[in-house]
N, C-alpha and C positions, 0 to 999 in steps of 0.2 A: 504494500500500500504506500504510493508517496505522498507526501503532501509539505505542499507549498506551503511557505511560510506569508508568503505578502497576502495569497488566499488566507491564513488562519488567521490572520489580522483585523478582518473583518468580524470577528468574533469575538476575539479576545485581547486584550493589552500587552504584549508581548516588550518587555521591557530587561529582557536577557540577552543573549547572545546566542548564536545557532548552536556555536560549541558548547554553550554551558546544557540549552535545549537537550542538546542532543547527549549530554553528557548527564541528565538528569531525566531523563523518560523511562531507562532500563528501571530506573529506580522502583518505579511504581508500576511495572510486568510491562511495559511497552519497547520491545526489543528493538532498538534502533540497527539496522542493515545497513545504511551508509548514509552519505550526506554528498551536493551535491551543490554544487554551484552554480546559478545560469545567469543568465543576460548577457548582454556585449562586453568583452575585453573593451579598455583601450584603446582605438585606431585611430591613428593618423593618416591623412588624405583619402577620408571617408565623407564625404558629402550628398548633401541631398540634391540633385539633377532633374532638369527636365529636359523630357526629348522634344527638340522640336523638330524632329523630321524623319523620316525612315525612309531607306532605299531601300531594294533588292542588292545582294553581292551579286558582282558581272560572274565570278566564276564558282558559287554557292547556288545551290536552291533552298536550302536552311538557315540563310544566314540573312543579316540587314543588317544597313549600313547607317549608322544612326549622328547626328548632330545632337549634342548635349549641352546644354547650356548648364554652367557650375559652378557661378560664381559670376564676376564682377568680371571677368576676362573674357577672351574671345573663346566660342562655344569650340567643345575637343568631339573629333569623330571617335566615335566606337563601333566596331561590331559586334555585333550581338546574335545568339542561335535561338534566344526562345522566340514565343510568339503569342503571349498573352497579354502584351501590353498595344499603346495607340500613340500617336503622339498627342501632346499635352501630357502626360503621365510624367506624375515624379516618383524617382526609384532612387534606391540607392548608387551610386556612383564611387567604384573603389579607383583612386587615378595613381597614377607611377611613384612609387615609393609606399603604398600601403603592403601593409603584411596580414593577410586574410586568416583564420584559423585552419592549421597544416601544417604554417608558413609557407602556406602559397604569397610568392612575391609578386609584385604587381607592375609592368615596366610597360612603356613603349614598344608596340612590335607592330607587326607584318602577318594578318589574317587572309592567306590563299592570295597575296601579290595587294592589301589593301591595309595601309596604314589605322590601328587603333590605339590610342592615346588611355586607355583604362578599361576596365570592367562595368558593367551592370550587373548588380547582384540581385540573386535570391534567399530567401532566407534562409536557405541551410547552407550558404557559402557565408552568410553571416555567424552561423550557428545557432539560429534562433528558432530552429526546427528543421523538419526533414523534408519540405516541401523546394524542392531543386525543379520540378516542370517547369516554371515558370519563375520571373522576375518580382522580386516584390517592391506590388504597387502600397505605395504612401498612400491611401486616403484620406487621412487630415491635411495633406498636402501644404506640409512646414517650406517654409522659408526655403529658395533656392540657394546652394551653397554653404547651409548648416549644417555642419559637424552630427556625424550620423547617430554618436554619443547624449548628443541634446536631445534630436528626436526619442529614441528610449533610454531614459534617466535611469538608473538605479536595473540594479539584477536583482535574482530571487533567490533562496537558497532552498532547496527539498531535499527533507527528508524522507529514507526509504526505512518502513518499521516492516519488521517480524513482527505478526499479531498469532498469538493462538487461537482455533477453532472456537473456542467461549467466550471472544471478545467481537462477536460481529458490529458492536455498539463504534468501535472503532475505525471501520473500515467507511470511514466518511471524515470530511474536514470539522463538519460541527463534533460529531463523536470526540476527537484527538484535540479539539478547543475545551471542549465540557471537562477530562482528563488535567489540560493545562491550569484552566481557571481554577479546577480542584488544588493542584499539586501548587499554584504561588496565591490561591486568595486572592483571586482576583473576578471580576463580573462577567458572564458568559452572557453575549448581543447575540438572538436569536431573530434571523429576521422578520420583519414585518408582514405579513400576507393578508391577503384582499378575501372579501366571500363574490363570488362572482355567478350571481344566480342565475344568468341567463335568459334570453327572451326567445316566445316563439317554437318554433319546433327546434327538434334533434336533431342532428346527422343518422342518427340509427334509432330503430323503434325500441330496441329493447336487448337487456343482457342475458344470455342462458348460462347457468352453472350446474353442471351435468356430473360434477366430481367433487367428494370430500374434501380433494388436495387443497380445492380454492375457499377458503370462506370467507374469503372476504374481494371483492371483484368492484372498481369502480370506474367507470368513465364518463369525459366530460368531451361535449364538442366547440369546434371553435371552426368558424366561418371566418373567410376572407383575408387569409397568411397571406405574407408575399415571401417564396422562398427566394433567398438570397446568402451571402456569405457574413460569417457573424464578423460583429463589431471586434476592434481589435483587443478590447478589454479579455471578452470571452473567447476568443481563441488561444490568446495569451494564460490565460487561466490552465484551458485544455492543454495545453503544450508542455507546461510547466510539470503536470502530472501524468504527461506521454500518450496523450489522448489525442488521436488527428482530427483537424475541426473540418467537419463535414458541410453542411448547411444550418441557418441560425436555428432553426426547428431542432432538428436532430444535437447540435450540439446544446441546446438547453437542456434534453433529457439527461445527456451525460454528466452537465454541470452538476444540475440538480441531484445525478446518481454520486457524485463525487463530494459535493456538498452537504446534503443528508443522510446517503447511506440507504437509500430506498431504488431500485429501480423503475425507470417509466419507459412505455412502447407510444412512438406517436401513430398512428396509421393515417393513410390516405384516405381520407373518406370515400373518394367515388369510388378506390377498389373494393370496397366490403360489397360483397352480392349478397341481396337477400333482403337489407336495411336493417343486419343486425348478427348480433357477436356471440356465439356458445364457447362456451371454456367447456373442453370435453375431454373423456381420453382417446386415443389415434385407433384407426381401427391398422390390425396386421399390416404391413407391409403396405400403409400410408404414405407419399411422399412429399416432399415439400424440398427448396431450394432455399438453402437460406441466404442471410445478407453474406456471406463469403465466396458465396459462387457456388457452393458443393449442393448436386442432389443428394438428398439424403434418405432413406426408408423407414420408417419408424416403424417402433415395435407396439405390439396392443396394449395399452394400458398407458402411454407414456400419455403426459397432458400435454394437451394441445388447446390455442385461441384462434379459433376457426371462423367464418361468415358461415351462411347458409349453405356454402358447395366446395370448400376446399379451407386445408388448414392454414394459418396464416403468419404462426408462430409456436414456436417449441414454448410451453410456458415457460417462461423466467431466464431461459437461457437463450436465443437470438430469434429474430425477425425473417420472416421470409421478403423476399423479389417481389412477390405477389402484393403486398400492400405496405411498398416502401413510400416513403415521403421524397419526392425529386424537384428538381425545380419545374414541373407542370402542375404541384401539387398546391389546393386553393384553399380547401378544406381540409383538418385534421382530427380525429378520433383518440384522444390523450388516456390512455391504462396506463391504473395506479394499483397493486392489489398486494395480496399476501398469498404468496401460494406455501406452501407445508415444508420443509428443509428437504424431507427423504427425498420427497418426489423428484423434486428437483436437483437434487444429489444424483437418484440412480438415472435419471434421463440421461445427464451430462457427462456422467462415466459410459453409461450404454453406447452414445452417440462422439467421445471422442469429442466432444463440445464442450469448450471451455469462454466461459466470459467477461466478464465484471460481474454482469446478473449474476447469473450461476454462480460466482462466489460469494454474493452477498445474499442470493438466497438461499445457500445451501447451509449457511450460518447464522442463519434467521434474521432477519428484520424486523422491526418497532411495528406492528400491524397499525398500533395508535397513529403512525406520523404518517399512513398513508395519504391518509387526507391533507395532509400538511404539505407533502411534497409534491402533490397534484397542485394543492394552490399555488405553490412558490412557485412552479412550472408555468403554472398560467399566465402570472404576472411577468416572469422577463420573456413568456413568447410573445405578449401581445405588447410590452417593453422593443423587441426587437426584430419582429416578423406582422405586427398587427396586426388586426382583425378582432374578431368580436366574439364571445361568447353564446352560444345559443342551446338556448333548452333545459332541462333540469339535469344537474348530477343525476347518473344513473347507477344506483348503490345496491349490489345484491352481495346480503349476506354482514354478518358484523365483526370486529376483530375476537380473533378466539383467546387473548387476553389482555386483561389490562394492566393498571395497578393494584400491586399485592399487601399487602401488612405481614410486618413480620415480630414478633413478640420477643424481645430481650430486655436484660438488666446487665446493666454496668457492671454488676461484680462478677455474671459470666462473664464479659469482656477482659477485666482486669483478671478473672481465674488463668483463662484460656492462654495470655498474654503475659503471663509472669509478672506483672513489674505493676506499681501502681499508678493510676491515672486519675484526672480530674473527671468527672461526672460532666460537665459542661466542652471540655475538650472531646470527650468521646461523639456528643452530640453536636457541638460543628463541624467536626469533621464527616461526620454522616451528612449533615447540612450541606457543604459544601461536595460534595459525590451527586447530589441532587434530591437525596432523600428528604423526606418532611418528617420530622420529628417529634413524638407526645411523650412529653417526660413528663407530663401530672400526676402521673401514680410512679411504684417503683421497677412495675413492669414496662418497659415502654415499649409504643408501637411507632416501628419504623416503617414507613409507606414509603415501596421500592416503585422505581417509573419501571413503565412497560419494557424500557429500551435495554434492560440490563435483568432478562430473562435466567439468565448463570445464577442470580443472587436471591435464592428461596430457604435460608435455611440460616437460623444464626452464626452456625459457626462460617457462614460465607462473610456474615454483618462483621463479623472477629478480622477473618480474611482482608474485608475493606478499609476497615482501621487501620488496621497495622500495615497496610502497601502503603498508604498514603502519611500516616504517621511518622514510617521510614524506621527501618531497623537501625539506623549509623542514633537513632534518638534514645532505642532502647538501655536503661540504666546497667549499670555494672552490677555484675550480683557473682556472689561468690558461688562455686561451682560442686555440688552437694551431692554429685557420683562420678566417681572417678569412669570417664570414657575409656581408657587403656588401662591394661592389668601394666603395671611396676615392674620391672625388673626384678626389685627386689623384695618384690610380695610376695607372702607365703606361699601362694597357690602358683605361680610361677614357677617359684623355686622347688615346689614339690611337682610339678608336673614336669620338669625337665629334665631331674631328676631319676622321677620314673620313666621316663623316655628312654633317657638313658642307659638306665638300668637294663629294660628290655630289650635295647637297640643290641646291650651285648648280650644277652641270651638269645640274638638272634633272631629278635621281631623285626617286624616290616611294619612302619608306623600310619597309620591311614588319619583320614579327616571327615567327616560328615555332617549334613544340616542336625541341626539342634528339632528339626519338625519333621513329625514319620506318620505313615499311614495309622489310621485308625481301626481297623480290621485286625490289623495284628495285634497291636496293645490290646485290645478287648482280649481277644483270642488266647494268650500268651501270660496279661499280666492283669485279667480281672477285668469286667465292665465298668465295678465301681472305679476304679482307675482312670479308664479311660475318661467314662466320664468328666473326669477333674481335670482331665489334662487336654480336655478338647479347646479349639481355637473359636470363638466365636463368630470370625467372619474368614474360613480358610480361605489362599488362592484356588489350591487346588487340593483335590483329596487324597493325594498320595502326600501330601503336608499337610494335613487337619489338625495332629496331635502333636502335643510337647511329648520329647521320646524321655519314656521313664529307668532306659537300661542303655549304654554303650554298645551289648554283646549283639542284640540284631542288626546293627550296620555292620557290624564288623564280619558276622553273617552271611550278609548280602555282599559286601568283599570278597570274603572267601569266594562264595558259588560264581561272579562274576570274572572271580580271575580263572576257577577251575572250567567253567564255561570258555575261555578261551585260551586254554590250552598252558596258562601259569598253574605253578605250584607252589605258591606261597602256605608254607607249613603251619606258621606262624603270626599273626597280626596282633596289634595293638593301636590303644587308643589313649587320649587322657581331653576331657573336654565336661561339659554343663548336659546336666540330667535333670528330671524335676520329677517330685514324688511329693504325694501327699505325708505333711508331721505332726500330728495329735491335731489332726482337722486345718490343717493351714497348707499349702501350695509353696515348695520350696525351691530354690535353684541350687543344687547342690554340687558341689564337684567330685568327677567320679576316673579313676582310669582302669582299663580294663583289658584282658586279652584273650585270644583264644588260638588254641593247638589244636590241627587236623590229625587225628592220632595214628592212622594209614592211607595217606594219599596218594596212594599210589607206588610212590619213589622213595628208594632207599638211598639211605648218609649215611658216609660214613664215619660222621660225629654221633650219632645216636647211637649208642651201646643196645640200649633197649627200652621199648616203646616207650611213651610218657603216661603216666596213671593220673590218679585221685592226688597222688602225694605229691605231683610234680605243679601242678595246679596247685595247691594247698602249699606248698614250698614259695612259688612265686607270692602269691598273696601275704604271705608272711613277711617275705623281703620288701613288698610294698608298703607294708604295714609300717614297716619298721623307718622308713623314709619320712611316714608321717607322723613318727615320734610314736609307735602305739609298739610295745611290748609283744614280741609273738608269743610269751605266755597266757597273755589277756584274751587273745582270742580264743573265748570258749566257744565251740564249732555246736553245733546242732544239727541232725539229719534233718536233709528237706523232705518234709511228705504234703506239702499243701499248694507250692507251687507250679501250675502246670510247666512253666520253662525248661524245669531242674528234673535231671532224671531221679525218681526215689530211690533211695539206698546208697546212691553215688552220689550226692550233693552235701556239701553241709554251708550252713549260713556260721555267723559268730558277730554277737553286740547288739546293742539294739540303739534308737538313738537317740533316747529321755534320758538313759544312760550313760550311754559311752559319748555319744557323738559320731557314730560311723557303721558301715557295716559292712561285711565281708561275705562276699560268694565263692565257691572253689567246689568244682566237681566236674559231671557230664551233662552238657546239655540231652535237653531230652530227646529221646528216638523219635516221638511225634512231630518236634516242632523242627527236625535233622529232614524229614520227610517234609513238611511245608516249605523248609529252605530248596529241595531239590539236593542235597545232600547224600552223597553216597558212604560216607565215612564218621566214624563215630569222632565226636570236637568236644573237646575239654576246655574248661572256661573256669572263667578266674573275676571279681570285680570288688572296687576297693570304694567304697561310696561316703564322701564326707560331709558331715555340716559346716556351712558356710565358718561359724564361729570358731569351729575346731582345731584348721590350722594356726588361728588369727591366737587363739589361747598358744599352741605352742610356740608362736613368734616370740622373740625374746628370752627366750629360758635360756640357762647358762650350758652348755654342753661340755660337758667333763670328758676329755679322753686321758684314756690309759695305752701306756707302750706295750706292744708285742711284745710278750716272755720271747726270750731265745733260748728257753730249755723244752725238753719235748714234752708231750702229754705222755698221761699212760691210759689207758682204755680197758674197763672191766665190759662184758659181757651178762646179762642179766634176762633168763627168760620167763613170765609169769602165767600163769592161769586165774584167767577173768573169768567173769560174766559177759556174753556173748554180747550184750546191747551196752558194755563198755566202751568208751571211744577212748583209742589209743593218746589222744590231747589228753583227756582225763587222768588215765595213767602216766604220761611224762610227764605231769603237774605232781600228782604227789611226791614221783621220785626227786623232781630238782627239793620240792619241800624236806624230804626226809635229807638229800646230800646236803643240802646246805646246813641240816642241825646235825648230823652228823658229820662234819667237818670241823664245824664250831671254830674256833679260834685258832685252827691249826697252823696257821701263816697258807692254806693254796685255796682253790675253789674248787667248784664242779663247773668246767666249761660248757658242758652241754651234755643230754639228753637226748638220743634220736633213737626213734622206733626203726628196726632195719627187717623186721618179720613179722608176718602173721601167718598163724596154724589153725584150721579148724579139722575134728574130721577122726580117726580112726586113735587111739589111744587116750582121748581126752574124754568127761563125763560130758553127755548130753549136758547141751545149757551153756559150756561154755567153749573156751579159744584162748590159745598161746601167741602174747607178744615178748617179741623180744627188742631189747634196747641196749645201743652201748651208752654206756657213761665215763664220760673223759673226765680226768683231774691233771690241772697245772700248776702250779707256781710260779709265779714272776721273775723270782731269786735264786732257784736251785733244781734240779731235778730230783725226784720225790722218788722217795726209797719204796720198794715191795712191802715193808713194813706199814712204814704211813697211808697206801694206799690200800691195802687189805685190810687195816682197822675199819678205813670211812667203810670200804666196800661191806666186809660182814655189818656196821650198824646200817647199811640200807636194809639190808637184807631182814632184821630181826626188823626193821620197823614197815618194811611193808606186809608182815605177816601182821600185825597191828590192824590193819590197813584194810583186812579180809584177803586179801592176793595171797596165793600159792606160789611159790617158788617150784619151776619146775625144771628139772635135771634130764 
């Protein structure tokens, strides 16, 4: 859309700079495209000329040989090739030493053996448009010899905006004045229009509207035009916004399209057959020739403004041949209407038909200003083509809307808007947008004009504020959630951590949306679940849910790399989970991993498969990263979770408690088959409260040196109770080493279960584990003596304990 600044003048007080203009419009969503300078450069020996005389060239048949008079001297010969000029005519006159825009130089020469002293120009040798057929003729007919600078004073400067699709209100000069006047507080001049009722009969008896698209359909006639070429004012105008000025008729429609942002068709009166107009839609493979030259076919349905026997115009988007306005034309037929966006959208895509119209009605128009813009029309055709008005407006149908109300309070505004504002500032500046405003109560009702259809809803009124308000206004306010996680934030530093960790065991580290389908969640981890974690307005359904576990991306990882021919063993993750905690919706941080336990391919780092305990090993190690104790994790069989296969899974902590919780087991066979899974996948996850790590930030961390004397390692096999879990038993053994060590000077380094036995020599009911138990010293290596005391007081004190000692 360009627009002229000496045209928006007329509207608005423009008392800035084009630069600042143009430097201040993006401000308030009006994307400025470029900028654009016109009128005359500077020329020297440019003058205004009259021809008085024209020959024929002896050796041209396109050419004349012309006497110019240019001044106060004796008159200089020109040749010249157009042919629209007479003599008496004054034109421009470029003479030897002008430099024309090109730098084309201007000298004395030799046209076909005939002496020419200068140029006669046209206006696009001027630059003042693209019209080169012919010479341009002067009509105010200045002063012979005057500086061709005097005759057009002053240039223009246009701006080109980028408008988005919701601002059609814009795509006119008054639209981007109404904006200015907003943005400096200043008075928006709408012009003046006439009511022009008409005498006498019509040019047409009557209007048909034959389709929804149109509801609103008006025309008015006008007797006794003289068509001719418009005034220089109005062509100047059109040119300035790249319009070619046609005739004074036709280019008033344009103005007025460019002015108000409304399209108008004039038609020829005597062409309408019938004595009267149907807005219809086109039957199959209808034809019509429009104003560009092209026959064209229409398809069934598109709207059409037809006479009694042929259509006449594509609605909204161009005019046919059949009932143009030309210079025979006496009488004219002026439509003004609304037709429906779609409509007019798909016609214009359909037909490769693009226009002015067509983009302004395919982005809706002010249905209220149609009337407005027929009047304004009427007034500078009968302004600068004459004639007379005759008949009544012929008006079918009414605008399908008008002005709206829209119900807000100020301290939505100020909610919405962060920062606080005056109650009277909020409502000028709606004031000034154009809205009318009722602050008498504390709800107030803002009454939106029709022209800005985009703005039905308060938070648009929030919207309007604050474009015009200007963000560079917005107060400084201190910043009350950290947008980037810290370097050197806990959860940072434990999530890299565990990256690391697993990057050396060998994981492949993946990444996933934080939003997963909802079918699985249900499926996998409880309806009441999902329900909590559903999205209120998804994009799409395969992202409807906040995901409440790491492990099904990683998942869908897996099958996706196995599906194309990877064999990633191994994956992991560390990222934001959300679960419901004692009735409240949390964002927890979680990392997680999972091992395909035969995928096919053998390593030859893997000694032997990966279990229960290799899973339950890692999570431990994780654990311990997050400052949690791998004695603490007291583990639990899973039997209530569909995910986890029963028997092979255990949880451990809970989180009113501890703050965290621990997965490590077999996914389930069920949900191995929903993935497309051919291989049994052990999985592992470490799930924490926000506050969790934030508690053990800061705590002093105590290291101890590596003894450099060896361990010694006893061997200890027991009979349990069958539903005993081996964590349970290597809790009491470290409890019993440590009181039986007592103050010896070494420790018990560790605990670890290396066996289990169920099955032929043991009593129903139960199972043999066995554990070694290592003892160091920091200072010395430890005698057979000192270590076979601790070892027999383990031994008496786990028969304490109910455990068998078995040999």
């Amino acid at each position: 859309m360009k627009i002229s600044l000496n045209w928006l003048k007329n509207y608005v007080d423009l008392d800035v700079s084009a630069e600042q203009l143009a430097n201040d419009l993006p401000m308030i969503g009006l994307e400025v495209e470029g900028v654009e300078s016109t009128g005359l450069p500077q020329f020297e020996n440019l003058v205004v000329g009259e021809i008085l005389s024209r020959e024929q060239h002896p050796d041209a048949d396109r050419l004349g040989v012309c006497m110019v008079k240019v001044g106060d001297g004796e008159p200089q010969q020109i040749v010249c090739g157009a042919s629209n000029y007479k003599v008496g005519d004054r034109v421009p006159v470029a003479l030897p030493g002008c430099v024309l825009p090109g730098d084309f130089k201007i000298k004395a020469s030799k046209l076909r053996g005939v002496p020419s002293n200068g140029m006669m120009c046209s206006a696009k040798e001027l630059g003042m448009g693209e019209d080169h057929a012919g010479l341009l003729i002067l009509e105010q007919r200045p002063e012979i010899g005057t500086p061709i600078n005097d005759v057009f004073p002053g240039g223009d400067t246009v701006i080109e905006l980028e408008l988005t699709a919701n601002r059609g209100d814009c795509l006119s000069h008054i639209g981007v004045a109404r904006e200015i006047a907003a943005l400096y507080a200043k008075e928006l001049r709408l012009p003046k229009v006439k009511q022009h009722p008409g005498t006498g009969e019509g040019l047409i008896s009557a209007v048909e509207v034959e389709t929804a698209d149109c509801p609103l359909y008006t025309a008015r006639s006008i007797k006794g035009v003289k068509i001719a070429p418009s005034p220089e004012w109005l062509k100047k105008a059109l040119e300035a916004v790249g319009l070619r000025p046609i005739n004074n008729v036709v280019d008033v429609t344009n103005y007025v399209l460019m002015e108000t942002g409304q399209p108008l068709h004039a038609f020829d009166a005597s062409k309408i057959r019938g004595g009267k107009i149907v807005v219809r839609p086109a039957a199959e493979g209808e034809e019509i020739t429009t104003l560009d030259g092209h026959k064209r076919k229409l398809a069934a349905g598109m709207m059409v403004i037809a006479d009694a026997e042929r259509p006449l115009v594509v609605a909204g988007v161009m005019g046919s041949l059949d009932a143009e306005v030309d210079a025979s034309t006496t009488d004219i037929v002026l439509e003004s209407a609304y037709f429906r966006p779609g409509s007019i959208r798909a016609a214009s895509r359909a037909l490769n038909l693009f226009s002015d119209s067509s983009h302004r009605f395919s982005r809706d128009v002010d249905p209220v200003g149609v009337d407005f813009a027929a009047r304004r029309a009427i007034d500078l055709i009968l302004q600068v083509a004459g004639g007379e008005v005759v008949g009544k407006s012929i008006i079918v149908g009414e605008p399908p809307r008008g002005d709206r109300t829209i119900t807000i309070t100020p301290d939505y505004v100020r909610r919405v808007c962060g920062f606080e504002v005056e109650d009277s500032a909020i409502a000028e500046t709606f004031t000034r947008l154009g809205f009318t405003v009722d602050t008498s109560s504390y709800q107030w009702s803002v009454l939106v004009p029709s022209f800005r259809p985009e703005v039905d809803r308060p938070i648009d009124l929030v919207e309007e504020f604050i474009r015009l308000h200007g963000t560079a206004d917005i107060p400084e306010s201190r910043v009350k959630v950290t947008g980037l996680t810290r370097e050197d934030d806990a959860l940072a530093v434990f999530n890299r951590q565990a990256v690391q960790k697993l990057v050396g065991e060998n994981f492949a580290e993946c990444s996933h949306y934080t939003l997963t389908d909802g079918t699985g969640v249900a499926k996998w981890f409880g309806q009441e679940r999902a329900d909590a974690l559903r999205l209120d307005n998804p994009l799409t359904t395969e992202q409807s849910h906040l995901r409440p576990s790491l492990i099904p991306g990683l998942l869908d990882a897996l099958r996706l790399n196995f599906n194309n021919g990877n064999h990633p063993a191994r994956l992991c993750e560390t990222g934001r989970v959300f679960r419901t905690v004692e009735g409240k919706l949390w964002e927890l941080a979680s990392v997680a991993f999972v091992i395909a336990v035969d995928d096919g391919r053998r390593r030859w780092r893997d000694r032997e498969a990966p279990d229960f305990f290799t899973a339950k090993k890692l999570v431990a190690e994780l654990a311990t990263l997050a400052g949690i104790k791998p004695a603490k994790l007291d583990y639990k069989v899973i039997e209530d979770e569909a995910f986890w296969q029963p028997g092979h899974s255990a949880r451990a902590a809970c989180w009113k408690k501890n703050g965290y919780k621990a997965f490590a087991g077999l996914v389930s066979v069920d949900a191995l088959k929903d993935w497309d899974l051919d291989t049994l996948v052990l999985a592992g996850e470490l799930i924490l409260l926000p506050e969790f790590l934030e508690k053990k930030t800061g705590k002093t961390i105590r290291l101890s040196p590596f003894s450099s004397f060896p361990a010694s390692t006893r061997d200890l096999a027991l009979v349990v109770d069958a539903a005993t879990t081996a964590e349970a038993v290597r809790r009491d053994l470290l409890k019993a080493a440590s009181k039986a060590i007592g103050k010896a000077g070494f420790a018990c380094e560790g605990v670890e279960a290396f066996d289990l036995y169920a099955g032929q020599g043991l009593p129903e009911g139960k199972k043999s584990l066995a554990f070694a138990i290592s003892f160091r010293a920091p200072d010395r290596t430890l005698t057979d003596k000192e270590v076979n005391a601790a070892f027999d007081a383990i031994q008496a004190a786990v028969k304490d304990m109910g455990y068998t000692t078995r040999t």
